[in-house]
N, C-alpha and C positions, 0 to 999 in steps of 0.2 A: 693582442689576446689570441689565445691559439682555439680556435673553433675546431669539437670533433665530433661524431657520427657514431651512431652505433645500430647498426639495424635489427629490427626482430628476426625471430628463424623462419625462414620462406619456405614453405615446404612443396617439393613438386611432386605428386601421384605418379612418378615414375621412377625405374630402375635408375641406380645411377649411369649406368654404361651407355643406357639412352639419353639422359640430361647430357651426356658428356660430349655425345656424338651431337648435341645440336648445337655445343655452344661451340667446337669446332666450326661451325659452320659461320661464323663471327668473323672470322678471320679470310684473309686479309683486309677487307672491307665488309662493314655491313650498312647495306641500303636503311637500314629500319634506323640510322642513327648517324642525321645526317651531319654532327660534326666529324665523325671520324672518319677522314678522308683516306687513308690509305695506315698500313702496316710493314714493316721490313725484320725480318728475322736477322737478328744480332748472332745468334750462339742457341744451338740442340745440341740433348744428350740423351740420348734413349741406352736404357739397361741390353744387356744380352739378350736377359731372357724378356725384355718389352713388357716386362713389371714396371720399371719409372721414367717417365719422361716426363724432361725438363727442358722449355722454350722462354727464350728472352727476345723480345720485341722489342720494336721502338715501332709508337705508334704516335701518327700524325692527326691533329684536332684542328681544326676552323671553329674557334668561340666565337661566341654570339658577344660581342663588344662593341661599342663605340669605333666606329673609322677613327677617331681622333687620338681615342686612348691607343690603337696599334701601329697609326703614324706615330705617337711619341715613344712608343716603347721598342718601334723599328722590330716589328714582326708580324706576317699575317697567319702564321701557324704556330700553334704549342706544342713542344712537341714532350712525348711523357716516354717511359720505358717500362714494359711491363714482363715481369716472371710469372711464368708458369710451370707449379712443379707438380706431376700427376704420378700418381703412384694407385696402381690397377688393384696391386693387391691389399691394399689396408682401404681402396675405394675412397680416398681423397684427391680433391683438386686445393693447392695454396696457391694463392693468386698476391701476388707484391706489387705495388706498382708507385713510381716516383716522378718528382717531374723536373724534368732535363733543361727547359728551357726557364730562365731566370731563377736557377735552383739558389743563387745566391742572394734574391730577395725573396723569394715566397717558398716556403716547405709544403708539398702537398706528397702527403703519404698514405698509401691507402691498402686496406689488407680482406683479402676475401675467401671465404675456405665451403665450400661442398665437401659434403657427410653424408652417411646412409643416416637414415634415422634410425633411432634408437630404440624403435615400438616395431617397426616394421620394414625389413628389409630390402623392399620392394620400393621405397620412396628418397628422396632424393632431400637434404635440407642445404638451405643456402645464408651464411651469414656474411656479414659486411660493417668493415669499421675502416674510420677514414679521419684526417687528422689536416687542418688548414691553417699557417702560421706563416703572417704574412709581418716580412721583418721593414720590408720598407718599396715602396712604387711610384717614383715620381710625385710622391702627395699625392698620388689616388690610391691611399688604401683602404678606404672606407668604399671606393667604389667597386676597386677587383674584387673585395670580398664579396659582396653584394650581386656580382656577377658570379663568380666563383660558384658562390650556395645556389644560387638558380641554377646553374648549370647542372651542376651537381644532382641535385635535385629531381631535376628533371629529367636524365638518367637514371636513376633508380628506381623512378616511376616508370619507369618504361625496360627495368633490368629483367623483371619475370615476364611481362607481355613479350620480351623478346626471344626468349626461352622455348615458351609457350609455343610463338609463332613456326619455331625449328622443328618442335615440335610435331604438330599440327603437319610439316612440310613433310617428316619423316614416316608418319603415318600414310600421308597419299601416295608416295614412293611405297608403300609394301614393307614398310622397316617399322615391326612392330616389337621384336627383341633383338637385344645384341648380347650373346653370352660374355660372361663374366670369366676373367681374366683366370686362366691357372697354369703351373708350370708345365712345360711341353717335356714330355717323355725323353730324354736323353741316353742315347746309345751307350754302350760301356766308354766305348775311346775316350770319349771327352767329359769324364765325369768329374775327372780334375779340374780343368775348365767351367764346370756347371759350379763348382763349388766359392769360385772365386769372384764373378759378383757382386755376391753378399756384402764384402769388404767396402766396394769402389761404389756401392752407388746408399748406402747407408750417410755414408760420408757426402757423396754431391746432394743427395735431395733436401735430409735437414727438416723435416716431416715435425711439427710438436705432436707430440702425442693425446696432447689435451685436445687440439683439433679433432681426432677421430673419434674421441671419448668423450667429451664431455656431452650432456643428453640434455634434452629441454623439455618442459612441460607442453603436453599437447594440451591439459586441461579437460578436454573432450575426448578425448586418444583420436581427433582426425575422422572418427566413424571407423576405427581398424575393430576388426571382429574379434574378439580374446584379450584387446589392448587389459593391462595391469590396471590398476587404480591410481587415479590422481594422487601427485604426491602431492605433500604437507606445503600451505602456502608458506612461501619464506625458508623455503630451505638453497641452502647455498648452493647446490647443485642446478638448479632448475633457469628456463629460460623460458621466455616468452616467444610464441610464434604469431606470423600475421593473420593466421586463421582463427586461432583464439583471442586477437585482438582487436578484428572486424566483429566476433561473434559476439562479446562479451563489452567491451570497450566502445565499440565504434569506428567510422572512418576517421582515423588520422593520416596526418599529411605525415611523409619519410622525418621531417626534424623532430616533428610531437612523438612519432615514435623513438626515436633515438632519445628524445629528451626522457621517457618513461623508461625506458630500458637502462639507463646510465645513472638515473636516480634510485632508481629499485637496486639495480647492484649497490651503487655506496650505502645504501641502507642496509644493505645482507653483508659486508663487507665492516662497517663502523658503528651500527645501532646495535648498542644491548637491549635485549628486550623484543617484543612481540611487534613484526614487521605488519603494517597495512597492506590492505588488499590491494590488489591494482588500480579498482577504483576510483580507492578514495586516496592514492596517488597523483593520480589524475586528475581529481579533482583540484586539487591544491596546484600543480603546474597549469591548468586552467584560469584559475584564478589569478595567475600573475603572467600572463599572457606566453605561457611556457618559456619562462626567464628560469634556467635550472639553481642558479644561486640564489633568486628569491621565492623559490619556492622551497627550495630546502630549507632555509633557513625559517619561515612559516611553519613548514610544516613540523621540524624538528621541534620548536617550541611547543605543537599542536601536543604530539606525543609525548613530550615531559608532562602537559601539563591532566593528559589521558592518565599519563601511572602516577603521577600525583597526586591525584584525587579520583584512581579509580572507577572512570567512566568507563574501561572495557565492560567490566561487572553490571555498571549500574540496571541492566532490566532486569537483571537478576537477584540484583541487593535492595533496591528502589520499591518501593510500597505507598503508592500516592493515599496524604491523608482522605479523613473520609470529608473533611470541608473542599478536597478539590473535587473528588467526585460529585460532591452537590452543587459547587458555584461553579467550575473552573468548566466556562461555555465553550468544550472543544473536542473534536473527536474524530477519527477516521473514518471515509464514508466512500467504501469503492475506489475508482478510479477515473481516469478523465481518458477521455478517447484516443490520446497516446499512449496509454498504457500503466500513465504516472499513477504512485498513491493519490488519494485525493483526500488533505485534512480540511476539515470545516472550524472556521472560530467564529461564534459567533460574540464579536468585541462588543456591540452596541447593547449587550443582554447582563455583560459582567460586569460584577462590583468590584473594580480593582483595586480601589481604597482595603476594600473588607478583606481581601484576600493579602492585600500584601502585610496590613495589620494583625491577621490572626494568623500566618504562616511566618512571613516574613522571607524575603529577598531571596534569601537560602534557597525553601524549599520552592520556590519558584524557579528561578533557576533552574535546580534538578529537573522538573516537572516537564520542563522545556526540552532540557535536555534529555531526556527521555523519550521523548516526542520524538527528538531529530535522531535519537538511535534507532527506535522502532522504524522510522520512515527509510533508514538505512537499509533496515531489514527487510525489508514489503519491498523499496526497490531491487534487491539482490533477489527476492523472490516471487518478484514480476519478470523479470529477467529469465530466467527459468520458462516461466509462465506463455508468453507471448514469443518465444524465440528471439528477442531484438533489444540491443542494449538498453534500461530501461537504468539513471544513474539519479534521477532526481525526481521530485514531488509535486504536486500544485496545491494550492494552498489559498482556500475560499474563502473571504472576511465578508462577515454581513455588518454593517455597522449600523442597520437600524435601530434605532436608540440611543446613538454616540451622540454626548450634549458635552459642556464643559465639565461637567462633574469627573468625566473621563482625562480632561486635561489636568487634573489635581498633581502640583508640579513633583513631590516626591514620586508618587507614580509612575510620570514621565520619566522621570531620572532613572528607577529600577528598570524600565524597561530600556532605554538607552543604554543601558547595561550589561543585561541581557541581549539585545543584539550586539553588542562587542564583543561579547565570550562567543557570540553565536558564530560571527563573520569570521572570527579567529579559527576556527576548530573544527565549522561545516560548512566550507565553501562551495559554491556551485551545487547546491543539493536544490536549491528550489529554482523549479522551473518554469512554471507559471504562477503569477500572485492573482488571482479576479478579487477585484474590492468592488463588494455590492451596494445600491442604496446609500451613498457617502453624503452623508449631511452637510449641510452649512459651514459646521465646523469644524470639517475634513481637513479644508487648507492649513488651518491654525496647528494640528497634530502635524500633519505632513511638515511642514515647517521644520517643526522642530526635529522629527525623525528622520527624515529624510537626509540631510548630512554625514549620519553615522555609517547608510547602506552604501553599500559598495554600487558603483557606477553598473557593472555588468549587471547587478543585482537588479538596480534600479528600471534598467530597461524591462524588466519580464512581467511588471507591474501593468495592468489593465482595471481601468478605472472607470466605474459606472456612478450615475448618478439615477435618483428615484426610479423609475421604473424601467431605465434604456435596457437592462442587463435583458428584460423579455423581449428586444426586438431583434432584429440581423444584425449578423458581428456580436451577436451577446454571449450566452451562457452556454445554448444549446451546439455553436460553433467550436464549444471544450469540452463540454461535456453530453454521455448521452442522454437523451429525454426520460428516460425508463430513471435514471437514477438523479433526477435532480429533486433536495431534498424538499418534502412537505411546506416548510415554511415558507420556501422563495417561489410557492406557486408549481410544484412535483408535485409526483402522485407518490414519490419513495418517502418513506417512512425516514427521518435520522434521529439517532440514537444520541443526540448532543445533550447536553443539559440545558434544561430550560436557564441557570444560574439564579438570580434576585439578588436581593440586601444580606451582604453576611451580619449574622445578628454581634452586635458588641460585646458577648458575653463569649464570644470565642476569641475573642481579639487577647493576643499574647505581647508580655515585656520583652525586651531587648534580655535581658537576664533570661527569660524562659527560652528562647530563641538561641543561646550560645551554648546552649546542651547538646547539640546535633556533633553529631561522630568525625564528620570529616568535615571542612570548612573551603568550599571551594572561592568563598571572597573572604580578604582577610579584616575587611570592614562591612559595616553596614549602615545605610542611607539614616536609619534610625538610631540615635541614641534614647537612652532610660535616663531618670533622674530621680533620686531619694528627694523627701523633702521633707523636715523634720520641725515641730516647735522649735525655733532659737537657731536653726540652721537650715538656710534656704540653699535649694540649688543656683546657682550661678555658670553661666557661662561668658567666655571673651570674645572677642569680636575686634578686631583692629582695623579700624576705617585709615584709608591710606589719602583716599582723593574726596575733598566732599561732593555731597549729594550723591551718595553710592547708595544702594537700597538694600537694606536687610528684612530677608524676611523671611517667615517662620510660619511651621505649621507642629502643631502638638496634641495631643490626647490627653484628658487626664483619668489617670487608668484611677486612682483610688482617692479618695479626701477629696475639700475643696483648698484651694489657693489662689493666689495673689500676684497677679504678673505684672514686673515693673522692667522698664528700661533706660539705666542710668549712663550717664558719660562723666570720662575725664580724660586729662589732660597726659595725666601719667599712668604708667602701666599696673596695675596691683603688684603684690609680692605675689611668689608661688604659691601656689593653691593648699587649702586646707582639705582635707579631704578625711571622710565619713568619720565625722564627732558628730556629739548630739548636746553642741554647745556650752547652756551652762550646765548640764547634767554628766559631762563629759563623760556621755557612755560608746561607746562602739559602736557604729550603723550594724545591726545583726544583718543586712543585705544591703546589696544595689548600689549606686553612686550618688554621695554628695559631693560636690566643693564649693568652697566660699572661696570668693577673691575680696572680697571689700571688707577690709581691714577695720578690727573695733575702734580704730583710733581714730577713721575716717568722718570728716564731718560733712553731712550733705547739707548743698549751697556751698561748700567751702572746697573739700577736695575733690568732690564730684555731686553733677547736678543728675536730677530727674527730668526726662525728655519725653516722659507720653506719662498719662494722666493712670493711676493703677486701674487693672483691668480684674474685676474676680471672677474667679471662673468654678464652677459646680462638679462633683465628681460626674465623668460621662460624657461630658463635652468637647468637642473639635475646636479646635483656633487656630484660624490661618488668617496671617496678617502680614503686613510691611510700614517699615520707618525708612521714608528718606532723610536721609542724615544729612545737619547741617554745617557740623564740622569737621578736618578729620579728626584722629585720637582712639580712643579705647572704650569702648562700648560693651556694658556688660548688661546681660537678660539673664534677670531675674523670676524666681518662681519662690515663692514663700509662702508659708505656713499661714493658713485664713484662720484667725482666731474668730469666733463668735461673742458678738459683743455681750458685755456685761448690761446685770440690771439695771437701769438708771436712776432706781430709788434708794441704793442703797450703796455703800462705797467697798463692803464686803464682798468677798468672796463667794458663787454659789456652790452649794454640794457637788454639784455635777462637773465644774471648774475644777473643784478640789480630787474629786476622783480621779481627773484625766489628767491633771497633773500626777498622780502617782503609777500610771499606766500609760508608759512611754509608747507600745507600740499604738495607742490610737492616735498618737497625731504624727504617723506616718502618713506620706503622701506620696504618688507615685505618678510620675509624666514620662510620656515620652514623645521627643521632637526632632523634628529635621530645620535648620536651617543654610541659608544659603546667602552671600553677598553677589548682589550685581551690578553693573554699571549704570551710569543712568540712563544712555545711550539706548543700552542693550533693553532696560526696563522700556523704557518708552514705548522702544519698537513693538515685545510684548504686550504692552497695550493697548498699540495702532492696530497689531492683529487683534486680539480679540474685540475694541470698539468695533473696526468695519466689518464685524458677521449682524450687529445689529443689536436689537435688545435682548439683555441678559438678563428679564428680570425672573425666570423661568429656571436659574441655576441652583435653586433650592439649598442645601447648607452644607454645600460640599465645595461652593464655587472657589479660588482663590482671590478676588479682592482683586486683580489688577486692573480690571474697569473702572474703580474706585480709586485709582492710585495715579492714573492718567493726569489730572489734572494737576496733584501734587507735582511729578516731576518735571513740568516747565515751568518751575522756579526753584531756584535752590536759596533764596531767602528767609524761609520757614520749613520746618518738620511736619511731615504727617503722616499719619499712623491711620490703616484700616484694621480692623482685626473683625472676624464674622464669627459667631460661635453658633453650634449645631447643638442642642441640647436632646 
């Protein structure tokens, strides 16, 4: 695989004619580098008029190797060939250079060109690209390479300190300018000669001209006094330098920058569309430990899925409902002693049940996402703020209050969701996590979240329990004292929302939920279900292995109904979908289907496995059946008829009314179900037994502390189901 380089534009505060006279001073040896032991001039060609000179070297290297790798490779020097072609009057140096010794197993090419800058003519810019293709080495190719890029490396860190250092030498000598190159007055005689030249040295130097032309972003303009305005980010012209890269970006090591500099081109070179800032470039080769093919390949997916659904816009098209601004316990609060945004959530305060019921998965989602663009923002503009790259956030969770009602498993699941699209699209943005006050039942969440965060992620995590956050090594070591917020024991005021119970009369259908404009998931954890006199909803369920656990959690948004759970042996037909039986009218909304066929006889083609369960309009149900055989399992919701008089075999008036006004025995649910192992169930239940007694999880708990027992046996079925009225 061919390894290559590409460096940012190095910029030196000096004329070029002085940069030029120090790196002269390189040759034929230079002490500051100590494998390059000596140099011998091959071939010069200087112009008439000492406008171009052009020097070819061969230069000798002592690499840092293995004694054993240069006994087998039968050499103790490398030796390389280096062009030099300088041209006074366009103010460029092009630098070539290749390597002579085992040119037939390893290519090492490498190209280097000095420029006036393009703001200011008075300064000197230096670029560098380098190209390593190692074809075969005794089977140590994995290690020359390895050797190779250190070396390499290691020189380039040391290419401007050595500049610099000539520099610095030419100043203490008294050589503070050296004029600039122009042609010398020529006598009449030889004016013929003066003209000829031009011809002969056009043709030896070979100069691109893109080298002396193409210009790069200062970003800052350098501090030049009149410098033009920054150009437009993502314009094909522009180049990153190392001063705007320390400034804005940070210390990167010579491959991180070549890995950001070579990904940003194919990006202005192959991406239609609106290029990212350097950033959040950065960001992304971070994340994949500056591997350029996997961070491309990330990121490009990031920004399909940006102008697919419009996240450039969103702070601008985005309008959080008014039920987030009442429950949704979370908000920006200052910053932490680095500089970073500082978001506050207070998790142990919200009803995530309520929120994700009366929004739904959607607008949470967005909510979040919004979050981590504004934190984008406030970091670009701390940045600014504080003089020093500022690329990521901290992010303050108080989980006073976190019980299991918070583990309520769809919940879980949306929010394991939400960090997926999160770790996709904004990596490396959060820099410190403090989690305050982590209850009992911290483990059990962590548990389950924990596997989705990213490793690097995971590390920036800092984890308190009851009160430790106020002692050394706490809260006050990230944050200032002046701003830590009221509740955890400040004197600063935070503007979070206190949250509470969202009330059930805001809680919305799956149908009212699929109105939304753009759809950035193309499912959702919640289904809806019609339920009609003479036509129940139905759902399928395919158990494969027994003792597998199904289990369900549901709402019933309107009516009461009837929840049953049958099995058989064979599959149904395909599904009936929205009749209203024998009335055979139309569902005017929502989803029905039946699968259990009127031809069906229960006890004969399919049995009933848990006892019917009625349930009231208003009410929550979450429950589980371990199954005890495989086959086809189908959950049922039907129509709760109100029983008749018993004194009489007639009809009442009010039976007969409703009979002739079909939409009253409409009924409306909506549920999430899930199949698990029993394995996997178990283990779920070992976490939550060992935090201790649950009896405190009021009507939101899920029932797997009840379920414990059933799954060490698969003998018999049993069914929890809790309902919250």
């Amino acid at each position: 695989m061919v390894q290559k380089y590409q460096s940012p534009v190095r910029v030196y505060k000096h004329p070029f004619e002085l940069v030029m006279a120090a790196y002269e001073r390189r040759f034929p040896t230079c002490p500051l580098i100590p494998m390059f032991v000596d140099s011998d001039t091959v071939s010069e060609f200087k112009s008439e008029d000492g406008a171009v000179h052009v020097i070819e070297r061969r230069c000798k290297l002592d690499v840092d190797a293995p004694r054993l790798l240069k006994r087998i490779a039968g050499v103790d020097y490398v030796y390389f060939v280096q062009k030099n072609s300088l041209n006074r009057r366009e103010r460029t140096l092009q630098i070539e250079a290749h390597n002579e010794t085992f040119s037939s197993r390893v290519i090492i090419k490498e190209f280097c060109c000095y420029t006036v800058h393009p703001e200011n003519e008075d300064w000197t810019c230096f670029e560098q690209s380098a190209s390593l293709d190692i074809k075969s080495f005794f089977g140590f190719e994995s290690t020359v390479e390895k050797i190779a890029m250190k070396q390499y490396t290691g020189s380039i860190k040391k290419g401007k300190e050595i500049i610099e250092y000539y520099l610095k030498e030419l100043e203490d000598e008294g050589v503070a300018v050296i004029p600039r190159w122009s042609p010398a007055v020529a006598p009449p005689a030889p004016v013929s000669i003066a003209a000829q030249p031009e011809r002969p040295v056009s043709a030896a130097v070979s100069i691109p001209a893109a080298c002396a032309k193409e210009s790069h972003s200062s970003k800052e303009a350098l501090g030049a006094p009149g410098s033009p305005a920054d150009p437009l980010a993502g314009t094909p012209d522009d180049k990153l330098d190392a001063d705007y890269i320390k400034r804005y970006l940070g210390d990167l090591m010579p491959l991180q920058e070549s890995c950001l500099i070579r990904l940003r081109q194919w990006l202005q070179e192959t991406h239609k569309g609106k290029i990212p800032k350097d950033e959040h470039i950065l960001r992304f080769l971070r994340a994949r430990d500056f591997n350029m093919d996997k961070a491309r390949e990330i990121l490009c997916q990031s920004l399909t899925w940006r102008k697919q659904h419009q996240v450039d816009y969103l702070l601008e098209t985005w309008s959080s409902p008014q039920v987030l601004q009442d429950y949704y316990t979370g908000g920006w609060h200052h910053h932490d002693k680095d500089g970073r945004p500082l978001y506050v959530l207070r998790l142990g305060q919200m009803d995530t049940k309520g929120l994700v019921r009366a929004l739904g998965e959607e607008s949470l989602l967005r909510h979040v996402l919004s979050i981590n663009e504004e934190g984008l923002r406030r970091c670009e503009e701390n940045t600014g703020v504080f003089g020093r790259p500022i690329s990521s956030w901290t992010c303050l969770v108080d989980l006073e209050g976190l019980n299991m009602r918070h583990l309520w498993r769809p919940g879980v699941k949306a929010l394991l969701r939400i960090i997926e699209v999160v770790e996709a699209n904004y990596p490396e943005t959060l820099g410190r996590l403090l989690i305050l006050r982590a209850p009992r039942v911290f483990p059990v969440l962590w548990t389950l979240v924990s596997p989705f965060i990213d490793e690097n992620t995971r590390k920036k995590f800092l984890i308190y329990a009851g009160n430790d956050y106020q002692g050394p090594g706490g809260l006050v070591d990230y944050i200032d004292k002046e701003i830590i917020p009221d509740f955890l024991g400040g004197d600063c005021m935070c503007e979070v929302p206190e949250g509470g119970v969202v009330p059930k009369a805001l809680y919305r259908t799956a149908e009212e939920l699929e109105t939304e404009d753009i759809r950035l998931w193309t499912d959702t954890i919640y289904q809806s279900g019609s339920v009609f006199k003479g036509s129940p909803h139905e759902l399928l369920i395919e158990i494969i292995d027994a003792s597998s656990v199904i289990t369900w959690d549901f709402d019933v948004c309107k009516g009461d109904i009837v929840f049953n759970i049958f099995h058989s042996k064979r599959a149904p037909q395909p599904p009936k979908k929205d009749t209203l039986g024998a009335h055979s009218i139309t569902s005017p909304g929502g989803n029905n289907v039946q699968l259990i066929d009127k031809s069906w006889q229960l006890g004969l083609d399919y049995s009933m496995v848990e006892s019917p369960l009625i349930c009231k309009e208003g009410e929550s149900v979450q429950g589980s059946h371990v199954t005890r055989w495989p086959g086809f399992y189908i959950l049922q919701w039907k129509f709760h008829n109100m029983p008749a008089c018993a004194t009489t075999s007639l009809p009442r008036v009010d039976d007969v009314l409703a009979t002739l006004q079909v939409s009253s025995h409409k009924c409306k649910v909506m549920y999430y179900t899930e199949v698990l192992g029993s394995e996997d169930f178990r283990n779920a239940c070992y976490d939550v037994e060992s935090l201790g007694s649950m009896t405190s999880l009021e009507s939101s708990h899920s029932g797997f502390s009840q379920l414990s027992a059933a799954t060490t046996s698969s003998s018999q079925s049993y069914c929890s189901s809790m309902i919250s009225r």
